[in-house]
C-alpha positions in Angstrom: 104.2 9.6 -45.1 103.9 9.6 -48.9 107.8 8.7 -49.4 107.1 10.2 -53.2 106.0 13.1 -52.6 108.6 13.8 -49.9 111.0 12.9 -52.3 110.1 15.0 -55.1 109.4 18.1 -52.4 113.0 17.3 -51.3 114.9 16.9 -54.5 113.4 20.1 -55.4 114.1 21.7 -52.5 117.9 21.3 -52.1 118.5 22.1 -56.0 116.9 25.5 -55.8 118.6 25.8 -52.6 122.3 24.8 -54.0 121.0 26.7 -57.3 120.6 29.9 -55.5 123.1 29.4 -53.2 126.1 31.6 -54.9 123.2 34.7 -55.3 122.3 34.6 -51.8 125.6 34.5 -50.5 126.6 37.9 -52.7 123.3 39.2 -52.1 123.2 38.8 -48.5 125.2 41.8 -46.9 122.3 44.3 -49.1 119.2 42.1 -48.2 117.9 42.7 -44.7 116.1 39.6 -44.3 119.2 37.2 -45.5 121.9 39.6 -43.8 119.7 39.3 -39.9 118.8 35.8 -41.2 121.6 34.3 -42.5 122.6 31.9 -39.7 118.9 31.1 -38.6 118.2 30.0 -41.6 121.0 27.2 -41.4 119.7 26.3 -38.1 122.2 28.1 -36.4 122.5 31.1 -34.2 124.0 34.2 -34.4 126.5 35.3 -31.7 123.8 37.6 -29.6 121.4 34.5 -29.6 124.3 32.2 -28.7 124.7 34.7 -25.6 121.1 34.8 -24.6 120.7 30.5 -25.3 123.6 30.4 -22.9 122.2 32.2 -20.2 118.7 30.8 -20.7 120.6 27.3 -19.8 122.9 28.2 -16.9 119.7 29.6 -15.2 117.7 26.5 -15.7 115.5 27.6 -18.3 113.8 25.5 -21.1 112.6 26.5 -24.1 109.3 26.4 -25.8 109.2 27.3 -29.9 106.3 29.7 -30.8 106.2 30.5 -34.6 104.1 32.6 -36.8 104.4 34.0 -40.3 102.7 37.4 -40.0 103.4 40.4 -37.8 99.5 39.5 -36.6 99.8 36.0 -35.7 103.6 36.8 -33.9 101.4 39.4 -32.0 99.4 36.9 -30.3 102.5 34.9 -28.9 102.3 37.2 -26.1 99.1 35.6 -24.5 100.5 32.0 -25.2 103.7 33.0 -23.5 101.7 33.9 -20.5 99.7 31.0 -20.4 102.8 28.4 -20.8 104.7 30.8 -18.0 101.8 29.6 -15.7 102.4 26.4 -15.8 106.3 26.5 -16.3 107.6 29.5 -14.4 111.1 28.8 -16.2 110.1 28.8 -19.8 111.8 30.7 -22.3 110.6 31.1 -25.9 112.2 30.8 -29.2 110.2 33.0 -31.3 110.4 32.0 -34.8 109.3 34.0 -38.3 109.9 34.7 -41.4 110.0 38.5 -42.4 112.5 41.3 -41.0 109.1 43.0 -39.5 107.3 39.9 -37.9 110.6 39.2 -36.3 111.1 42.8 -35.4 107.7 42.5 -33.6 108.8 39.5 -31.7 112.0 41.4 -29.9 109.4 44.1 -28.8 106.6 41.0 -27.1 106.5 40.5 -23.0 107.2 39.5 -21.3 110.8 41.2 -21.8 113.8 39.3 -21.6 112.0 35.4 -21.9 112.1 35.2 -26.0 114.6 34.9 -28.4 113.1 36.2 -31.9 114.8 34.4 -35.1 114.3 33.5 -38.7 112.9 30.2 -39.0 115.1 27.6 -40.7 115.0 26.3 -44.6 113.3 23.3 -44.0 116.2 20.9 -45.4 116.8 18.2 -43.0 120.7 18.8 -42.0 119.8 22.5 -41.3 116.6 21.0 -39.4 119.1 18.8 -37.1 121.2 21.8 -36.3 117.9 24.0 -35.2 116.6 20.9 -32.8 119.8 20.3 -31.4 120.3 24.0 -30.7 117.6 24.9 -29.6 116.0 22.0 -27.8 112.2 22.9 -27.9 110.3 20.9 -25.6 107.1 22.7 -27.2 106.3 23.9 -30.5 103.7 25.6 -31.4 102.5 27.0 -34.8 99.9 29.9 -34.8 97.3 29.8 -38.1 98.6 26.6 -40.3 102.3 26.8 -41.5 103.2 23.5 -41.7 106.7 22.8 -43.6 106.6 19.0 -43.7 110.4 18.1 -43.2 110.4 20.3 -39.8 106.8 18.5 -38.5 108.9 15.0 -39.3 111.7 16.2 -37.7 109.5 17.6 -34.1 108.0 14.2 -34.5 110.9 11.9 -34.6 112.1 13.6 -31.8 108.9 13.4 -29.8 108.8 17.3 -29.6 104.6 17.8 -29.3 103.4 20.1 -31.8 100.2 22.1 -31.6 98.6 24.2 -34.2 97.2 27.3 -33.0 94.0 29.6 -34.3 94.0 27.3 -37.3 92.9 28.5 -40.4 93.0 26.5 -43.7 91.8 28.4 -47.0 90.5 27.5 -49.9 93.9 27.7 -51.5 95.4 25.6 -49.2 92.7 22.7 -48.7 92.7 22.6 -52.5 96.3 21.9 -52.4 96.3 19.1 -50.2 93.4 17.5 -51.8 95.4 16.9 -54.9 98.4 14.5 -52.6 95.9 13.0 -50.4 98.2 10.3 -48.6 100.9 13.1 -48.3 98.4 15.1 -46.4 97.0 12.4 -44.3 99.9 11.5 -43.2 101.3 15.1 -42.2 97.9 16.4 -40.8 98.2 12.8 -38.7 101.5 14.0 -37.0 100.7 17.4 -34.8 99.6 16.5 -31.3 96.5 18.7 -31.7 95.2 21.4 -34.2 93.0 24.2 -32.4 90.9 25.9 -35.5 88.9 29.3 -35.9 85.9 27.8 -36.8 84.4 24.0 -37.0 84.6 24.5 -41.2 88.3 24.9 -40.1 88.0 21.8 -38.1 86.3 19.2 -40.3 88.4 20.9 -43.0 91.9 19.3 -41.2 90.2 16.1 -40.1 89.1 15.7 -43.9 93.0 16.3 -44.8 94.3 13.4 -42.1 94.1 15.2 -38.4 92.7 12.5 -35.9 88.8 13.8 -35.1 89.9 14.1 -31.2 92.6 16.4 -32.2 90.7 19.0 -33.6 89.0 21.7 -31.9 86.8 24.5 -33.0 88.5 26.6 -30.3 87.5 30.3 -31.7 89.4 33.1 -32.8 92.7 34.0 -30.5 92.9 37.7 -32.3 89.7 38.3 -30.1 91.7 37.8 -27.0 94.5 40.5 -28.2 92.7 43.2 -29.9 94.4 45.7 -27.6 98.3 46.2 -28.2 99.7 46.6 -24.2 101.8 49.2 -25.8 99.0 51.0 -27.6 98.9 53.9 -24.5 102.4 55.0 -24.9 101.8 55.1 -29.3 98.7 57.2 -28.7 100.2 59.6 -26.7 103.0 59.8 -29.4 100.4 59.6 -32.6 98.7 62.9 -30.9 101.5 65.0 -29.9 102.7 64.4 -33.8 99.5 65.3 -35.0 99.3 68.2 -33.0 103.1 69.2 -33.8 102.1 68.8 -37.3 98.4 70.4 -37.9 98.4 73.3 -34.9 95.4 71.1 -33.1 94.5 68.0 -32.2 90.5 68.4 -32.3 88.7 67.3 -35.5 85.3 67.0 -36.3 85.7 63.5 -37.8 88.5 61.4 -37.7 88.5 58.1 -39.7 91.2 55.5 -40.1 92.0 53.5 -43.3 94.0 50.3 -41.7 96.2 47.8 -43.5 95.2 49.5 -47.1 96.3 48.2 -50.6 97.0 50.7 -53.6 93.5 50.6 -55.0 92.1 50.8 -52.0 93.9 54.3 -50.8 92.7 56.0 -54.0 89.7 55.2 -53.4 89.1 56.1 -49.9 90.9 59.8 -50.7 88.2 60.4 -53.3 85.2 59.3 -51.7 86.7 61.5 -48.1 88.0 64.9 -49.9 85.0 64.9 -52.4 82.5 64.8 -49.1 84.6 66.9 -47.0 84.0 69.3 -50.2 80.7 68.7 -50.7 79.5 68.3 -47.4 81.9 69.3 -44.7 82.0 68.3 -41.1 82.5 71.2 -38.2 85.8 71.4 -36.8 87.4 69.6 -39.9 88.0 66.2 -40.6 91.5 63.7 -40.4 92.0 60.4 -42.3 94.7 58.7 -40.9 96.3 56.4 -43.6 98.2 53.6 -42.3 98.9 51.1 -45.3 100.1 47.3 -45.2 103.6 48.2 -46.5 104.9 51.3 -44.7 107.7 51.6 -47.5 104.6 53.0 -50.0 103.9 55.7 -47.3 105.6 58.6 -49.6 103.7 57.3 -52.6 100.7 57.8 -50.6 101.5 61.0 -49.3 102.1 62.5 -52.9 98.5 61.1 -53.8 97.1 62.6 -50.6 98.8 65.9 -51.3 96.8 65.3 -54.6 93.7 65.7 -52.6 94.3 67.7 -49.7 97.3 69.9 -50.9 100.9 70.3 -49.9 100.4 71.4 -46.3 97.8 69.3 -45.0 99.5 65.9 -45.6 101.7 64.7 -43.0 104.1 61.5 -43.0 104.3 59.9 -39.4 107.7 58.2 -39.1 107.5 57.3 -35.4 111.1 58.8 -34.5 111.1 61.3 -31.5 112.0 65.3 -33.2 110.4 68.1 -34.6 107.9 67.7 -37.2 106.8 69.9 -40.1 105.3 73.2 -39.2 101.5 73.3 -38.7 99.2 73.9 -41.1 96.9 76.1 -39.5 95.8 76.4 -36.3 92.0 74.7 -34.7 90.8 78.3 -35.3 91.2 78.2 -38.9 90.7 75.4 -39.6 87.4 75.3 -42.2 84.6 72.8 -41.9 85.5 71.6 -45.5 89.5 71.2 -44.4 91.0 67.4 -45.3 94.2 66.7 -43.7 95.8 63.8 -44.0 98.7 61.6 -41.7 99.8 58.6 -43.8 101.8 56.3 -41.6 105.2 55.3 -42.7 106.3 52.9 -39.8 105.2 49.5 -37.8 103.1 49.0 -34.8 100.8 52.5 -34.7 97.8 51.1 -36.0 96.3 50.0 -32.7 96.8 53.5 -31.7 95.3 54.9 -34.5 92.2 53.1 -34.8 91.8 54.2 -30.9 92.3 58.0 -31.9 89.3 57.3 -34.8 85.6 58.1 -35.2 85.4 55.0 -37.8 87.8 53.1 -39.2 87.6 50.9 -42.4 90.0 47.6 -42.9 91.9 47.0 -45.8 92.8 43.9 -48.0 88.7 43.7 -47.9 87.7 45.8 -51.2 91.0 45.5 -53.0 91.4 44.6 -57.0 94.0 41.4 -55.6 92.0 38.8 -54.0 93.9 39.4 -50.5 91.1 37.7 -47.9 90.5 40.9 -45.8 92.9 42.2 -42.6 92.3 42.0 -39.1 88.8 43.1 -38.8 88.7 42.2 -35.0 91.7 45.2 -34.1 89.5 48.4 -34.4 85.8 46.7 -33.3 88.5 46.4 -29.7 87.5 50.4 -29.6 84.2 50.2 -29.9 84.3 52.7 -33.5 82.1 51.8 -36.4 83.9 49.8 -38.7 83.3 49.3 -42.4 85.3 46.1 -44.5 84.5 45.0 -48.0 82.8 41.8 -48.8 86.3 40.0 -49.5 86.6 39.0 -45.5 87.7 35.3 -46.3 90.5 35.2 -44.1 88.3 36.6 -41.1 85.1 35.4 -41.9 83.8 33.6 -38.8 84.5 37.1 -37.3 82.7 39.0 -39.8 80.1 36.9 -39.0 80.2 37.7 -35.6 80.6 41.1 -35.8 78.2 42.0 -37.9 75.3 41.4 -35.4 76.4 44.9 -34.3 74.6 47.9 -36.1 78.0 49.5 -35.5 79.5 47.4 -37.9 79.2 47.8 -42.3 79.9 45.3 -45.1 80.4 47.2 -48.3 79.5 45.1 -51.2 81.7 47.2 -53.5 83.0 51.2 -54.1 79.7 52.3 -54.5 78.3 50.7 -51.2 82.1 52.0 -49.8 80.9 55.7 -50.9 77.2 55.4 -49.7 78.7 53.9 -45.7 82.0 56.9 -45.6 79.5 59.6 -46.4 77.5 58.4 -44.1 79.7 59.5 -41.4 79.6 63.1 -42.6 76.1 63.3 -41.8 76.0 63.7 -37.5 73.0 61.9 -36.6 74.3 58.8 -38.7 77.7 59.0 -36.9 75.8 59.4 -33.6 74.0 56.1 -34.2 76.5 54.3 -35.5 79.0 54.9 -32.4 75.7 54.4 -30.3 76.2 50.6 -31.5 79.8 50.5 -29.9 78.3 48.8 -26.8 76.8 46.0 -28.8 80.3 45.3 -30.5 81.8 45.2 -27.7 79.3 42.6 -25.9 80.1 40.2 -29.5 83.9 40.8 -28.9 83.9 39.8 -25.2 81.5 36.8 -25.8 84.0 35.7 -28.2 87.1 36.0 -26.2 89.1 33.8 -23.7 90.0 31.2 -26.5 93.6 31.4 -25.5 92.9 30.4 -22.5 90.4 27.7 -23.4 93.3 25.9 -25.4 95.8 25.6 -22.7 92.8 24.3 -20.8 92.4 21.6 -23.3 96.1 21.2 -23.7 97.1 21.3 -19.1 93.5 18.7 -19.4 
């Protein structure tokens, strides 16, 4: 290890920690992240995990360590649990992240009752020996690349195997490492093996220090998991709301904007209400907004309302009770009608890509150079799907995907306008869900990469 480098990370490290120490510890009962966090992220655990560690270890269980930083990468821990389960019937799972929703989303992952979701610890070595200590991994393993240096030493010292998981390196990141190339080799050298998206991603971590026979291009595990389990049970909820809340469930055209970004939202509502205005589609049409960050759902819905007026905008909060009255009935409603459902809570946009007749992904046209969402999710339902060009964190999918005829890559708004009108006009939507076979055939011929890991990793 570059002892410099490690030093200077360090040193910087514990003075912003002891700098902001006083404001997190007033802050902390207000912040939802430091208040369910606060003893993870000393490496310590709160008194429900203490319960659950307990009876993990008078029943004989041993833990693995799972971690991801998204609410996307913590959903595919589920197929790694599965596969580990096979070959160690009593493994539990500590299930490590770093937001209030990505941990949320690990308490709800099966199997139920075998994980314990927490906040992963500050990567400061004292806190480091308290989380090892506690939690005794004899596992770890890291989905995408989040690699906090003092916690690989610390697995390593301890002889604790660590494996990288649907490895992904950006731009952003290889450029980083380039610039502390002895720091890099020597914490790329330390993980037992790194299984990447694609071989760029490969030769990309053997150029920053992973040994050559411990990378794999393994493929894309969001290919394996495109279909929540518990997207059934959320369908059946997203309809009767829909229903509750427009008099009818029947549309003409319903299209789904996932994972959207400001820019993006406007956007999409001017291009939708200006061709249900100018065009129309028989029986109506629904957009179905369900944003990256469900707190900007009312700021949406006033924009929608904007567009569509005051009684055919709906805000879906996912709690059981009555909703708004109807709008009008299936009977009235005109082929020109917008309405609108903007989603205002996590883990419903499975369920409404499945309820869609196209769906475009967000983060992929937006004004911030985000990289493009999950792509993969909604081409699981066999719908048309339209992204911008700005795919670069799914770009070996992309690639894949857009084989099918089912699939659109709009260069920009205009290209955006040209492919959503498109779908107004029923002998284009007809071919374009025609395609859904194909998409399916270049999802399945990608999948079974989970499994092809632990094949690699049982070999």
């Amino acid at each position: 290890m570059d002892n410099l480098v490690l030093y200077i990370y360090n040193f910087i490290l514990h003075v912003s920690f002891l700098t902001l120490l006083p404001f997190l510890a007033v802050a902390a009962p207000f912040v939802r992240r430091l208040r369910e966090g606060f003893f993870n992220y000393f490496g310590l655990l709160n008194p429900a995990q203490r319960a659950f560690l307990e009876g993990t270890v008078k029943a004989g269980g041993r833990f693995y360590m799972i971690h991801g930083v998204s609410v996307g990468e913590i959903k595919l821990a589920g197929a790694v649990m599965e596969e580990i389960l096979k070959r160690d019937p009593s493994a539990y799972f500590a299930l490590t992240s770093t937001s209030p929703e990505s941990v949320a989303t690990a308490s709800k992952i099966e199997p139920a009752g075998r994980a314990m979701p927490l906040y992963f610890p500050l990567d400061i070595p004292i806190f480091l020996s308290f989380f090892f200590k506690t939690i005794k991994p004899r596992e770890i393993y890291i989905l995408e690349v989040d690699l906090w240096p003092n916690f690989i030493i610390a697995a390593a010292v301890r002889g604790v195997p660590v494996y990288l998981l649907n490895g992904r390196i950006s731009d952003k990141t290889f450029n980083f490492y380039s610039k502390f190339p002895r720091f890099a080799r020597s914490l790329f050298s330390l993980p037992a093996m790194f299984f990447m998206q694609s071989q760029a991603d490969r030769e990309r971590a053997v150029e920053l220090g992973a040994a050559s026979k411990t990378a794999v291009a393994a493929g894309n595990m969001k290919f394996d998991t495109a279909v929540s389990p518990a997207a059934p049970v959320k369908i059946s909820a997203l309809k009767d709301a829909i229903v509750s809340s427009f008099g009818s469930g029947e549309y003409g055209l319903v299209i789904c904007a996932g994972s959207t970004h400001p820019d993006e939202e406007e956007t999409i509502l001017d291009i939708v209400s200006g061709a249900c205005a100018a065009r129309g589609c028989a029986g109506g049409t629904l957009l179905i907004i369900a944003p990256r960050r469900v707190e900007r759902a009312d700021e949406i819905a006033a924009m929608a309302i904007k567009k569509a007026g005051p009684k055919n905008v709906m805000k879906f909060t996912g709690r059981s009770g009555a909703a708004q009255e109807p709008a009008c009935g299936f009977a009235a409603r005109k082929d020109s009608s917008l309405e609108v459902l903007v989603i205002g809570c996590m883990g419903y946009l499975s369920a409404a890509y499945s309820l869609s007749d196209a769906a475009y992904v967000g983060g992929t046209l937006s004004t911030a150079d985000i990289g493009g969402h999950n792509i993969i999710e909604p081409a699981a339902f066999a719908v048309p799907v339209i992204f911008g060009k700005n795919v670069r964190n799914f770009r070996d999918a992309a690639s894949a995907l857009l084989d099918s005829p089912g699939v659109i890559m709009a260069e920009g708004r205009a290209e955006l306008k040209i492919a959503l009108e498109s779908l107004f006009e029923p002998e284009k939507r007809r071919e374009l869900s025609s395609a859904g076979a194909i998409t399916l055939e270049i999802m399945s011929r990608n999948s079974n990469v989970t499994k092809k890991i632990f094949s690699i990793i049982k070999g």
